[in-house]
N, CA, C and O atoms as CSV, one atom per row, in Angstrom:
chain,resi,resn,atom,element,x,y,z
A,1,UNK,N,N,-60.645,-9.167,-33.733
A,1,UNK,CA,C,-60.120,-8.018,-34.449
A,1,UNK,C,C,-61.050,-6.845,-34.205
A,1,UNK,O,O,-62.223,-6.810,-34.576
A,2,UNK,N,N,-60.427,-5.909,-33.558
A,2,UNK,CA,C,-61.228,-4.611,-33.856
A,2,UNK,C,C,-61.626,-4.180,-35.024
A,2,UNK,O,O,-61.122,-4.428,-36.119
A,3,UNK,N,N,-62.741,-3.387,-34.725
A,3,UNK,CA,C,-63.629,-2.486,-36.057
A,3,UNK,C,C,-62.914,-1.694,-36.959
A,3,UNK,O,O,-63.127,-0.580,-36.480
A,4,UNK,N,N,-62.302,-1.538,-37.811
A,4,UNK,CA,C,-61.905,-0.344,-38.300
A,4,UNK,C,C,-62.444,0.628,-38.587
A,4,UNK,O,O,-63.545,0.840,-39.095
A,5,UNK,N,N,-61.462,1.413,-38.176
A,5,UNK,CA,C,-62.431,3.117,-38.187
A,5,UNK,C,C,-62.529,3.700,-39.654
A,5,UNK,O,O,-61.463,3.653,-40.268
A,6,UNK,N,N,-63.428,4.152,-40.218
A,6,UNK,CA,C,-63.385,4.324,-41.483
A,6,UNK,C,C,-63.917,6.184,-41.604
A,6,UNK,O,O,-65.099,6.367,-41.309
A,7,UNK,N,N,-63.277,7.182,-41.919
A,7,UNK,CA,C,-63.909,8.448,-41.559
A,7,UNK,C,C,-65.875,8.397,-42.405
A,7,UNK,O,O,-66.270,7.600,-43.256
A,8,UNK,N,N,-66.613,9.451,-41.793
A,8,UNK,CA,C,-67.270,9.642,-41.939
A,8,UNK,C,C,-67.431,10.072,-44.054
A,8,UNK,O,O,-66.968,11.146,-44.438
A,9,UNK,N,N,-68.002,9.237,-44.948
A,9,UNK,CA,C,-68.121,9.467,-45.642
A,9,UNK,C,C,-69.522,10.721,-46.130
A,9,UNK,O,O,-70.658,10.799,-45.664
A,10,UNK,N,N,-68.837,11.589,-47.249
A,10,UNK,CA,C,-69.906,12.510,-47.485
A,10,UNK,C,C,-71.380,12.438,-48.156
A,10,UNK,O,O,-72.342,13.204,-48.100
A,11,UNK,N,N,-71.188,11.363,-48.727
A,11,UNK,CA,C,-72.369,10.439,-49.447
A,11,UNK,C,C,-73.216,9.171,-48.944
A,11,UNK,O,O,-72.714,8.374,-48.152
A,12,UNK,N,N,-74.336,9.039,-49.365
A,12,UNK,CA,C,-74.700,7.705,-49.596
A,12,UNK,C,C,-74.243,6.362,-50.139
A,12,UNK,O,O,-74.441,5.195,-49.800
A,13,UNK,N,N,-73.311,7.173,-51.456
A,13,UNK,CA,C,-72.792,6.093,-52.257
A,13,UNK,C,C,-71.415,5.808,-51.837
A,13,UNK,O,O,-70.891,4.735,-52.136
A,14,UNK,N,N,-70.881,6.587,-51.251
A,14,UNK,CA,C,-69.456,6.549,-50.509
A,14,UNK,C,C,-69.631,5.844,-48.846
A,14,UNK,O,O,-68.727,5.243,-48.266
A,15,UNK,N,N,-70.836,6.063,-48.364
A,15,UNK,CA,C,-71.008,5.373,-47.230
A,15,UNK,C,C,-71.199,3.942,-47.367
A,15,UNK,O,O,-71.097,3.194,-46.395
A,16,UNK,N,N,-71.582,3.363,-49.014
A,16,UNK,CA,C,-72.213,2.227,-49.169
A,16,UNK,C,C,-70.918,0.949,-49.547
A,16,UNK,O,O,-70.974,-0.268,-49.368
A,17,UNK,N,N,-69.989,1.655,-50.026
A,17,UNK,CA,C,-68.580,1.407,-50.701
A,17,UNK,C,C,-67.872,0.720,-49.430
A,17,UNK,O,O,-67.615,-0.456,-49.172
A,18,UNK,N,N,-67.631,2.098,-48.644
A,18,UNK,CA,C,-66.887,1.963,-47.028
A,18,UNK,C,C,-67.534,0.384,-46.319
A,18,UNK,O,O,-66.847,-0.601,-46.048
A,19,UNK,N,N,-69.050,0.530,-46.138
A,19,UNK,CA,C,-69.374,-0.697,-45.505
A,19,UNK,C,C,-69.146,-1.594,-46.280
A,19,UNK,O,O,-68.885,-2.666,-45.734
A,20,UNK,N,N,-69.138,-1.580,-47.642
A,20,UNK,CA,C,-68.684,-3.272,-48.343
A,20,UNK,C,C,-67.397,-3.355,-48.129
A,20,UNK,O,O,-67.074,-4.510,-48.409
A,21,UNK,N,N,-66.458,-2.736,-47.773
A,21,UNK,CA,C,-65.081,-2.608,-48.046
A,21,UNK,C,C,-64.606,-2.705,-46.411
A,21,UNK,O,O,-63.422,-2.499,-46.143
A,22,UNK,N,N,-65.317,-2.940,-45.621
A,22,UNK,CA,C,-65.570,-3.105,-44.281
A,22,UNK,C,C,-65.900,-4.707,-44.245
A,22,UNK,O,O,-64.998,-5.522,-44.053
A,23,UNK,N,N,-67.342,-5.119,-44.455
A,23,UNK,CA,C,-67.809,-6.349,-44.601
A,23,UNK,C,C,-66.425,-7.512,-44.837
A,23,UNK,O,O,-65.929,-8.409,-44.155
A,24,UNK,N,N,-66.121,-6.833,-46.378
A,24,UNK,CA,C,-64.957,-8.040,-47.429
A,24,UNK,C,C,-64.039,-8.053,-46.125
A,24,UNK,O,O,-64.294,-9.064,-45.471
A,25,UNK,N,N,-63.038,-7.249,-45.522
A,25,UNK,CA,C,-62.045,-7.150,-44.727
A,25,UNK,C,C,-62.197,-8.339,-43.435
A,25,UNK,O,O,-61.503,-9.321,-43.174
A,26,UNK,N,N,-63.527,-7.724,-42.719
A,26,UNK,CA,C,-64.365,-9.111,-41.603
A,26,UNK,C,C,-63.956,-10.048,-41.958
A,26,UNK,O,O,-62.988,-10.642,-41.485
A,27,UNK,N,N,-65.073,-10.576,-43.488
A,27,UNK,CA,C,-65.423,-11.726,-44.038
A,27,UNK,C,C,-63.343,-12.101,-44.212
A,27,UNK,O,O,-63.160,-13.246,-43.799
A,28,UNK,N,N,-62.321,-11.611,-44.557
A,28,UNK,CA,C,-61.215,-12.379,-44.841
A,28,UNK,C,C,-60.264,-12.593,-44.013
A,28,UNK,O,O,-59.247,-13.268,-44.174
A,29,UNK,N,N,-60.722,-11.813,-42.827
A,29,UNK,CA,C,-60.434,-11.939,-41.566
A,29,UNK,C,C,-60.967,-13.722,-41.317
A,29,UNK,O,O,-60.353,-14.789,-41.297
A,30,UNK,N,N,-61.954,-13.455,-41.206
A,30,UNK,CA,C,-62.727,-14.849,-40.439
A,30,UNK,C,C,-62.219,-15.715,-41.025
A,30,UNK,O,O,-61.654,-16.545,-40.312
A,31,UNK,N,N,-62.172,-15.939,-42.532
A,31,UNK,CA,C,-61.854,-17.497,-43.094
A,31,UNK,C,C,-60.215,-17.231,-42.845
A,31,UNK,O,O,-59.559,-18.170,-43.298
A,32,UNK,N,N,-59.708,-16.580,-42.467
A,32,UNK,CA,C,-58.287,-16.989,-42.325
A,32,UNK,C,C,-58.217,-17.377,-40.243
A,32,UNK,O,O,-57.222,-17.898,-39.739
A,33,UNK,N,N,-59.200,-17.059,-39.590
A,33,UNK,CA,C,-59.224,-17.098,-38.093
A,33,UNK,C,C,-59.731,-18.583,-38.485
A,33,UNK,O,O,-58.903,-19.401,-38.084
A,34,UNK,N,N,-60.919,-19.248,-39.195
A,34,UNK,CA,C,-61.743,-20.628,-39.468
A,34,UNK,C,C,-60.336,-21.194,-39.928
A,34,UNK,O,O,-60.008,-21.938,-39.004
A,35,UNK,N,N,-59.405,-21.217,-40.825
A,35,UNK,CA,C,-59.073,-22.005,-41.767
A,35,UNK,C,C,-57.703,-22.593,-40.700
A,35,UNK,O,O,-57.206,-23.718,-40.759
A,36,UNK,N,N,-57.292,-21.456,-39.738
A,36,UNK,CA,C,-56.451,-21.623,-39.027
A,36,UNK,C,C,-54.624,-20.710,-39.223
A,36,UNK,O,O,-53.725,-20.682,-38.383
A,37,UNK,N,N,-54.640,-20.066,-40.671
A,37,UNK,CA,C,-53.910,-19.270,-41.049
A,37,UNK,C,C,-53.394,-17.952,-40.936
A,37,UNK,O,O,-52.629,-17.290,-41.637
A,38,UNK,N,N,-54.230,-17.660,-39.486
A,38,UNK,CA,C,-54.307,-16.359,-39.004
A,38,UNK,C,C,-52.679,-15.858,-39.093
A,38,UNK,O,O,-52.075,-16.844,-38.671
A,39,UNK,N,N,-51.769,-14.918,-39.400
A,39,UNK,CA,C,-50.905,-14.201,-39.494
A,39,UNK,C,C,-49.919,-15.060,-40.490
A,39,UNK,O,O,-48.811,-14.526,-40.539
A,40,UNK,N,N,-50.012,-16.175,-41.251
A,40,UNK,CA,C,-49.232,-16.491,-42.227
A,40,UNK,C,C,-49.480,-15.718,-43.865
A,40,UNK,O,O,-50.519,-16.253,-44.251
A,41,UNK,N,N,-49.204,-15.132,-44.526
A,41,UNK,CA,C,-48.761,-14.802,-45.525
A,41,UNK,C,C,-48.931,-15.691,-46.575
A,41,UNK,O,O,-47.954,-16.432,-46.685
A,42,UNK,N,N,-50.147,-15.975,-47.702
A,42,UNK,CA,C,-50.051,-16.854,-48.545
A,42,UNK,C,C,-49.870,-16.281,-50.039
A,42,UNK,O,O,-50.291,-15.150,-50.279
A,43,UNK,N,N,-49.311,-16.970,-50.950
A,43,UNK,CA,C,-48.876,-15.640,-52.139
A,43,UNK,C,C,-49.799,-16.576,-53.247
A,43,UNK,O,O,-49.949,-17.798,-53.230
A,44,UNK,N,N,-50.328,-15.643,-54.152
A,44,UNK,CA,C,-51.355,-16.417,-55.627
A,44,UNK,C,C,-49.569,-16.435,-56.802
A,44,UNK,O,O,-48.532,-15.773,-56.764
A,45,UNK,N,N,-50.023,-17.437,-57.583
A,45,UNK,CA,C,-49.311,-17.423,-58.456
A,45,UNK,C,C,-48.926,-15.710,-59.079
A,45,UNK,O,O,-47.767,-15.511,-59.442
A,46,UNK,N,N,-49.614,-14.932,-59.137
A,46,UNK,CA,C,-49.308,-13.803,-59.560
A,46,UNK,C,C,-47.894,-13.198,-58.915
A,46,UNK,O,O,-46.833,-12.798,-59.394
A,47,UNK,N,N,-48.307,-13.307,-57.905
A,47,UNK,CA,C,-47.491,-12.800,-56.864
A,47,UNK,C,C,-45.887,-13.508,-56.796
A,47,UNK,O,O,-44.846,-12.857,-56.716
A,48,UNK,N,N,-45.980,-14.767,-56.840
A,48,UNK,CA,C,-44.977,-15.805,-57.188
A,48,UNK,C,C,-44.037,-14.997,-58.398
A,48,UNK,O,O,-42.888,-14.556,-58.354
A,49,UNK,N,N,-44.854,-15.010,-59.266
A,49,UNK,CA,C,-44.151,-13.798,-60.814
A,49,UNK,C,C,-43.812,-12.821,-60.227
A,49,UNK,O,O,-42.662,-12.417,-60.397
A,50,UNK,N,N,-44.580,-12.225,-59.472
A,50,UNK,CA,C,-43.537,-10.698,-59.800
A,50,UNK,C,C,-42.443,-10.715,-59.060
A,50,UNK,O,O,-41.401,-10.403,-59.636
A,51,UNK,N,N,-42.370,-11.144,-57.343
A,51,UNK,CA,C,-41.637,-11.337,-56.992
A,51,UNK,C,C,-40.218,-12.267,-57.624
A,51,UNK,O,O,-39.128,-11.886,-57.198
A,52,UNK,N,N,-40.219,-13.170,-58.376
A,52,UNK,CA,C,-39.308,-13.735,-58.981
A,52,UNK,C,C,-38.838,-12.649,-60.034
A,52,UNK,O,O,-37.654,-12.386,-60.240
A,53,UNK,N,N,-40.051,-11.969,-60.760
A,53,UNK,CA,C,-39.435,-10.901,-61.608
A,53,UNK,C,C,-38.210,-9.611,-61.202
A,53,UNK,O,O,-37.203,-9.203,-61.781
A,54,UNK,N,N,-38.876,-9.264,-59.956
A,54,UNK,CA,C,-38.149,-8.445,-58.496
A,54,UNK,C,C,-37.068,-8.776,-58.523
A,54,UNK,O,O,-36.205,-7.943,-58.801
A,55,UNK,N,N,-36.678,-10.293,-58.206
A,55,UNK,CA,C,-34.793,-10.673,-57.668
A,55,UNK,C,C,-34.244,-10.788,-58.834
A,55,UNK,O,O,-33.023,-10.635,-58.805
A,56,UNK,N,N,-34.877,-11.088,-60.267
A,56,UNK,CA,C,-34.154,-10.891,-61.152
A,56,UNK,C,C,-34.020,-9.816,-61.628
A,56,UNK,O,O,-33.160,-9.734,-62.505
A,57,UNK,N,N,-34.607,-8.862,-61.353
A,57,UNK,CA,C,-33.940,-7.189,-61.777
A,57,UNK,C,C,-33.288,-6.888,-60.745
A,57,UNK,O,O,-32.311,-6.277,-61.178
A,58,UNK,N,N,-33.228,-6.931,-59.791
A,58,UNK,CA,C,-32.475,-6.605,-58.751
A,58,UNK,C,C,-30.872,-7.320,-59.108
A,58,UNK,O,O,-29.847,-6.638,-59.080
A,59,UNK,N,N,-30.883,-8.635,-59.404
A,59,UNK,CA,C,-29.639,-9.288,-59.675
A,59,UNK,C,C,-28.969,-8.295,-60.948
A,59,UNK,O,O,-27.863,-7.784,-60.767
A,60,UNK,N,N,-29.567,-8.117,-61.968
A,60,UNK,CA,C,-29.173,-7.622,-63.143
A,60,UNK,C,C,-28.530,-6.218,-62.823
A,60,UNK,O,O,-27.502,-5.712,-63.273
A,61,UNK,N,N,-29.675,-5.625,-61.682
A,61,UNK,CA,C,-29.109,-4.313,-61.829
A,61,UNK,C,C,-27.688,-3.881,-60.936
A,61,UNK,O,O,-27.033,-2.846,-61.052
A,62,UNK,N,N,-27.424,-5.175,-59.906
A,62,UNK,CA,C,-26.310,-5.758,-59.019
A,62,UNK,C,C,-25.023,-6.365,-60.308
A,62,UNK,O,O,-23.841,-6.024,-60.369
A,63,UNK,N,N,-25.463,-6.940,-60.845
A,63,UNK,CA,C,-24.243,-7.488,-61.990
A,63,UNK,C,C,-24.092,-5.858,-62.814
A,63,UNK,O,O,-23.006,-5.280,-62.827
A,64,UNK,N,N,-25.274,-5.291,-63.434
A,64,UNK,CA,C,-24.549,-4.078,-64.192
A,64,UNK,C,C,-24.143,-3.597,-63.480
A,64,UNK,O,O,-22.981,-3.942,-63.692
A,65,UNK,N,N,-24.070,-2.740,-62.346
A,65,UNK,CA,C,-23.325,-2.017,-61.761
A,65,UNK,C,C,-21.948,-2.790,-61.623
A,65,UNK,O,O,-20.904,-2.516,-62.214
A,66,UNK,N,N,-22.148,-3.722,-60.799
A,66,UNK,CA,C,-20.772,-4.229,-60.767
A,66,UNK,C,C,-19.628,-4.341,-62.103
A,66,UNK,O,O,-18.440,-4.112,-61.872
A,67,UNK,N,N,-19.966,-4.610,-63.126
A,67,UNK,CA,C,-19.185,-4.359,-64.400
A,67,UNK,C,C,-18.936,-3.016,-64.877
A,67,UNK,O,O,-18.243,-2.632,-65.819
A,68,UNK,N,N,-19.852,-2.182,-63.786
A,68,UNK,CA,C,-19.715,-0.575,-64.110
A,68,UNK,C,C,-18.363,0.281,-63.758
A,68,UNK,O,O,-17.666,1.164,-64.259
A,69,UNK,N,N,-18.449,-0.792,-62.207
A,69,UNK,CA,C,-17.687,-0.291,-61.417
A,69,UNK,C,C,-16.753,-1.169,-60.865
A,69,UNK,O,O,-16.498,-1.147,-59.661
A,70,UNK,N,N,-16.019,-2.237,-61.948
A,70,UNK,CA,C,-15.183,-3.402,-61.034
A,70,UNK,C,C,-14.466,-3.193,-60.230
A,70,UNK,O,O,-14.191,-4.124,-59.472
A,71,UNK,N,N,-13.720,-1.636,-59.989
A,71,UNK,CA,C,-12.686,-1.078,-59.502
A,71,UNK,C,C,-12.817,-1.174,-58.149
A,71,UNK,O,O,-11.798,-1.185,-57.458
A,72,UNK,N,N,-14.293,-1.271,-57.473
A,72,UNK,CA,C,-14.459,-1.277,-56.303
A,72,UNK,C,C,-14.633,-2.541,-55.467
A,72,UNK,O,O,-14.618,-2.490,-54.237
A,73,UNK,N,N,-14.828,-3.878,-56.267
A,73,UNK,CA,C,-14.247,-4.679,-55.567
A,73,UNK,C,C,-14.673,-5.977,-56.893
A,73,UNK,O,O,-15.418,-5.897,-57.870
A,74,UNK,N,N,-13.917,-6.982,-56.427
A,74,UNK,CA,C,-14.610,-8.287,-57.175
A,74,UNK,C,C,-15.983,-9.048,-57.043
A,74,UNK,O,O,-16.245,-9.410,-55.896
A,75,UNK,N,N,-16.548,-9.235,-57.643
A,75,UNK,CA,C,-18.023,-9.204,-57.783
A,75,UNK,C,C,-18.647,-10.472,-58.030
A,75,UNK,O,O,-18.158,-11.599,-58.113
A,76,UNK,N,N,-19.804,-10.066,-58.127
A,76,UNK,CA,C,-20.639,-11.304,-58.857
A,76,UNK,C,C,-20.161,-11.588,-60.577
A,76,UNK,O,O,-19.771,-12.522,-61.278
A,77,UNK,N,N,-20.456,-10.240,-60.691
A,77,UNK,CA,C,-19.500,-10.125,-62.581
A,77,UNK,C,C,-18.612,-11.343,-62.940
A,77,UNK,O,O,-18.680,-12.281,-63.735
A,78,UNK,N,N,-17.540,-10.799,-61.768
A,78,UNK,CA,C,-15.860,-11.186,-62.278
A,78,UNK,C,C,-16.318,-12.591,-61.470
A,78,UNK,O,O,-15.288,-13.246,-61.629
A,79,UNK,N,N,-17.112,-13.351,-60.796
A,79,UNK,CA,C,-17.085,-14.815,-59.990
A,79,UNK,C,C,-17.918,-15.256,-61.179
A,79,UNK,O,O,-17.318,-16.259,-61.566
A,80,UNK,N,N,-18.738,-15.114,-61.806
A,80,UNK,CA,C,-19.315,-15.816,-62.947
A,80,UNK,C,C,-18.643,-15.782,-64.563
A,80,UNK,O,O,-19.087,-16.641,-65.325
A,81,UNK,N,N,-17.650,-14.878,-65.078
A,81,UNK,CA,C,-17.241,-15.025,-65.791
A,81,UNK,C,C,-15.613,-15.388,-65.863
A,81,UNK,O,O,-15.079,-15.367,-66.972
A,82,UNK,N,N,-15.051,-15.627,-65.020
A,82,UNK,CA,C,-13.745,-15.324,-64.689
A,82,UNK,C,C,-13.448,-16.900,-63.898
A,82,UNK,O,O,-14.306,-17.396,-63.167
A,83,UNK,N,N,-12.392,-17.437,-64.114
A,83,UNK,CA,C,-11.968,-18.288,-63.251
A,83,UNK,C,C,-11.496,-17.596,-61.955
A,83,UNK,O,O,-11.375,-16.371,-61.978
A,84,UNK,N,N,-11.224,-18.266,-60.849
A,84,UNK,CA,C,-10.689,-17.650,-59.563
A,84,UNK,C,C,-9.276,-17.896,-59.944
A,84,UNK,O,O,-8.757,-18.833,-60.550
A,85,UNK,N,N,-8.637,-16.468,-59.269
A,85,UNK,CA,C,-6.796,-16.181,-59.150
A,85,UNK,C,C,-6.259,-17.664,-58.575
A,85,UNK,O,O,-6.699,-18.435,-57.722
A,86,UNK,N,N,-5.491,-17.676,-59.161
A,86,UNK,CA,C,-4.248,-19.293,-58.682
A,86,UNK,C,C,-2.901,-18.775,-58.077
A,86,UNK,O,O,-2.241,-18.117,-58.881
A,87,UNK,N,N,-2.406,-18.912,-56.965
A,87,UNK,CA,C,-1.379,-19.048,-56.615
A,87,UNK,C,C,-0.029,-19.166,-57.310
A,87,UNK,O,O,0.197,-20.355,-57.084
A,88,UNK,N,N,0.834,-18.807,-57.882
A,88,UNK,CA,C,2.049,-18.970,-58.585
A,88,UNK,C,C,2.872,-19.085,-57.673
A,88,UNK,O,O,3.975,-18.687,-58.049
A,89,UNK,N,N,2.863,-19.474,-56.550
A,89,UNK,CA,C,3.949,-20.540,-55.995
A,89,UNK,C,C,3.331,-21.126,-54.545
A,89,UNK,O,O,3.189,-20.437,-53.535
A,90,UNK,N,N,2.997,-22.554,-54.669
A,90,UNK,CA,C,2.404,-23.112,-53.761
A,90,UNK,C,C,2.422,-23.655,-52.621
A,90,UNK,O,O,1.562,-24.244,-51.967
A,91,UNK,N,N,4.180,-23.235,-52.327
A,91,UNK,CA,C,5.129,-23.423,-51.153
A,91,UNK,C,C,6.451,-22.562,-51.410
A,91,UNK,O,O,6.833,-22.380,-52.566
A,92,UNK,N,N,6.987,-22.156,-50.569
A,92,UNK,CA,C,8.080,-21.286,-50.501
A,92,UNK,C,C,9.541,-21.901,-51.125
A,92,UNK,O,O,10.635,-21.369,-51.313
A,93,UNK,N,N,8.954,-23.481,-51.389
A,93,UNK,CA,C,10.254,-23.814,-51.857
A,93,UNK,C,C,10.276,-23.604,-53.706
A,93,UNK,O,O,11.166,-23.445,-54.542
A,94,UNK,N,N,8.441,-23.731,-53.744
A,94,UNK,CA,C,8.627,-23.259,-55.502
A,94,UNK,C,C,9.029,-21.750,-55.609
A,94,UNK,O,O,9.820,-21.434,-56.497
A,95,UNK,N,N,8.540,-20.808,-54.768
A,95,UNK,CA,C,8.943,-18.882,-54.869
A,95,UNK,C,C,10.455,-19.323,-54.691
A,95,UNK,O,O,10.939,-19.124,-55.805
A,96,UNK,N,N,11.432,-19.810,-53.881
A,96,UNK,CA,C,12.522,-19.945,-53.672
A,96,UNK,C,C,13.417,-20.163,-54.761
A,96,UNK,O,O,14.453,-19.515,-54.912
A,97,UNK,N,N,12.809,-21.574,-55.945
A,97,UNK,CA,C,13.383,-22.008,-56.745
A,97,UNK,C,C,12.822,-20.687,-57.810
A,97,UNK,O,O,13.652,-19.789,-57.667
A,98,UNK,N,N,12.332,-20.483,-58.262
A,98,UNK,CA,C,11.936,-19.223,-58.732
A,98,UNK,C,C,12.923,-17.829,-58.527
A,98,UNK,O,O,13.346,-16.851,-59.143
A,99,UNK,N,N,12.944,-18.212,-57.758
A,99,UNK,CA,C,13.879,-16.893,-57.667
A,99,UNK,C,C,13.339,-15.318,-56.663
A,99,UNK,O,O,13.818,-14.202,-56.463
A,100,UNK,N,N,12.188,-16.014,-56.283
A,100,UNK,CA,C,11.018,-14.864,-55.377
A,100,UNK,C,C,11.405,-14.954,-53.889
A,100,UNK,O,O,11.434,-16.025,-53.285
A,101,UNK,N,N,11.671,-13.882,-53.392
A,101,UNK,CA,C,11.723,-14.314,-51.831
A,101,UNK,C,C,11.117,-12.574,-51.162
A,101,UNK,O,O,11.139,-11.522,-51.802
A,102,UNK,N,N,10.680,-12.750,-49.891
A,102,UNK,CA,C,9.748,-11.593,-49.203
A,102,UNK,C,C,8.599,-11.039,-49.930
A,102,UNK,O,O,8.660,-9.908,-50.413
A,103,UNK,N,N,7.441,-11.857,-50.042
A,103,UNK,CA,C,6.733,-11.474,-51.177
A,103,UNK,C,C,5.694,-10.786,-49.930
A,103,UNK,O,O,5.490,-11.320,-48.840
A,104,UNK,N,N,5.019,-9.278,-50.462
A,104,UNK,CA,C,4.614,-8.633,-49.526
A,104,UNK,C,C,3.275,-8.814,-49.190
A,104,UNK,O,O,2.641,-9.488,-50.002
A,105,UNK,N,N,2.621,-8.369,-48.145
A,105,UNK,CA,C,0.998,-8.717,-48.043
A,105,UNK,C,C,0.288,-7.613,-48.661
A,105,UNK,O,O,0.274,-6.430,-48.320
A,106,UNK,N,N,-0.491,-8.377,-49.941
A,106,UNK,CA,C,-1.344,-7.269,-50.335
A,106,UNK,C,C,-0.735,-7.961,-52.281
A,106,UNK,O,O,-1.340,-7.749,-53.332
A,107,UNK,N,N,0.239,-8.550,-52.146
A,107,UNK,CA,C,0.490,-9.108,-53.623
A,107,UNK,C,C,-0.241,-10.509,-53.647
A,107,UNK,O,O,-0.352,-11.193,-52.630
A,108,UNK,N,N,-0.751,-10.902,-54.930
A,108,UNK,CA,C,-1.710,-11.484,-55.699
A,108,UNK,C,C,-0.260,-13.046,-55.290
A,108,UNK,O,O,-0.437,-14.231,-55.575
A,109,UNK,N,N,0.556,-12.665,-54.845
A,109,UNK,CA,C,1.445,-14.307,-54.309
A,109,UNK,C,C,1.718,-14.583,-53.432
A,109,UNK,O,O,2.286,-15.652,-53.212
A,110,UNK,N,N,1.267,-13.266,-52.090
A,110,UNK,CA,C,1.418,-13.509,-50.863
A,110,UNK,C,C,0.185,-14.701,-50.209
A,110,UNK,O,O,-0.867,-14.610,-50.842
A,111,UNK,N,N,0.151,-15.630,-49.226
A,111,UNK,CA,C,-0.102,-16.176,-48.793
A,111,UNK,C,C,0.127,-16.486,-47.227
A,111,UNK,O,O,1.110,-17.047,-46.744
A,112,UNK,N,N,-0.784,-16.091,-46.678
A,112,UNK,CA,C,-0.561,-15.534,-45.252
A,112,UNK,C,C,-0.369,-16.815,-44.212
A,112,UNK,O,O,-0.526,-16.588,-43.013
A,113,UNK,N,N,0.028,-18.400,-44.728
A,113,UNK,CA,C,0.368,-19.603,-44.299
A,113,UNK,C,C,2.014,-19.744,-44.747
A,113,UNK,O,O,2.918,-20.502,-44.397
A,114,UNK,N,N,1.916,-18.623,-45.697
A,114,UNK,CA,C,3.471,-18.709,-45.954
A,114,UNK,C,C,4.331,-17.880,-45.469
A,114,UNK,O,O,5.501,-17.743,-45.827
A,115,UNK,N,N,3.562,-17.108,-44.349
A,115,UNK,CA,C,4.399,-15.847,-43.277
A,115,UNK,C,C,4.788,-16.451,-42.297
A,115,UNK,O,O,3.977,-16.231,-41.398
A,116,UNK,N,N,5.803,-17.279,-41.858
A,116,UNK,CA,C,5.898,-18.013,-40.562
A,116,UNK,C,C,5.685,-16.856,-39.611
A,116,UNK,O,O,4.866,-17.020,-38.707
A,117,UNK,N,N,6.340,-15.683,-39.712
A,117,UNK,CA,C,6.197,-14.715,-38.342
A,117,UNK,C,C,5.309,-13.776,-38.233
A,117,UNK,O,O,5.224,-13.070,-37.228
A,118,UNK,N,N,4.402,-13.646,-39.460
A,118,UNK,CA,C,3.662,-13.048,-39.633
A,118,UNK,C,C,3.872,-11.498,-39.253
A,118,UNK,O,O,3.368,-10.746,-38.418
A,119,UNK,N,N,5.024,-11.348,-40.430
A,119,UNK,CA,C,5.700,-9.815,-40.302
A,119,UNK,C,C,4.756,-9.262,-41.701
A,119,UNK,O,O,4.680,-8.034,-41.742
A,120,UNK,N,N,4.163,-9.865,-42.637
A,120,UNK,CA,C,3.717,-9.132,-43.795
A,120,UNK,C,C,4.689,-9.638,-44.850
A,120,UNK,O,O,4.478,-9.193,-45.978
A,121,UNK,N,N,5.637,-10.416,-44.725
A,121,UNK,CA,C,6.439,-10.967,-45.606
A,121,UNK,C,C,6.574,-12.413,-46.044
A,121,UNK,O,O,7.430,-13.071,-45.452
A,122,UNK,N,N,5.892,-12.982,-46.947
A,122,UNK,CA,C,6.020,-14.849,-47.127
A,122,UNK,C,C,7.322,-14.601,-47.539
A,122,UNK,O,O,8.060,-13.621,-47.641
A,123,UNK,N,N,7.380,-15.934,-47.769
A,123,UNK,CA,C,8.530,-16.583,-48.059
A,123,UNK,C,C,9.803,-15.895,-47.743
A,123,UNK,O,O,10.353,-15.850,-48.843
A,124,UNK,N,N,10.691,-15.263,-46.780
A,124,UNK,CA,C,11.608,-14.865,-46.528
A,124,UNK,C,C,12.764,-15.716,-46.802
A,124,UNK,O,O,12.669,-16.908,-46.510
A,125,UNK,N,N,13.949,-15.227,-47.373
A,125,UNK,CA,C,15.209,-15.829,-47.123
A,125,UNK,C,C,15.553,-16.392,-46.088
A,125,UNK,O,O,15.458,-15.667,-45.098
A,126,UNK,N,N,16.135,-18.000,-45.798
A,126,UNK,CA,C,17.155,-18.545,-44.566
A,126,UNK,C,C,18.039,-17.889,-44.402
A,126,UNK,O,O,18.864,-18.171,-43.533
């Protein structure tokens, strides 16, 4: 590892700081070159906390918004409190008996296995 350049301090006591603050850097250099850990990343329990503290505000502030703004799409919000949408007709012969036929793409009953021609229309009339 190169020296780091440290500017010319105006003091004695500022020159004395720089070289300890020089020394420590060496010295944690080396036991990580000795120990064999050179460029891995090790975290202290502290660090463990905040970062866990981090994704949980980050999540929170991802769920409030999203309940802020459901309009813009379905969310984490609406997947944790909400059951998922169900199908109301699970083959064209239940929409049929029903009484439903050309159900369009973009409705909450279209099902795009139920477009044989894939015009944008399930379940069409024979």
């Amino acid at each position: 590892m190169p020296p780091i350049s440290i500017p010319t301090p105006e003091s004695s006591a500022q020159a004395e700081v720089a070289a300890r603050l020089q020394r420590r850097l060496f010295q944690a250099w080396m036991r990580q070159v000795e120990t064999g850990r050179r460029g891995r990343i090790v975290l202290g329990a502290v660090d463990g906390v905040l970062i866990a503290c981090l994704a949980l505000c980050l999540f929170a502030i991802g769920l409030g918004l999203d309940r802020m703004y459901p309009e813009v799409r379905p969310g984490v919000g609406h997947a944790i409190t909400e059951d998922l949408p169900v199908r109301p007709f699970p083959d064209c012969e239940a929409a049929h008996a029903a009484g439903v036929t050309s159900i369009p793409r973009g409705s909450p009953a279209y099902a795009p296995e139920q477009d044989g021609n894939n015009n944008g229309l399930a379940c069409e009339p024979n």
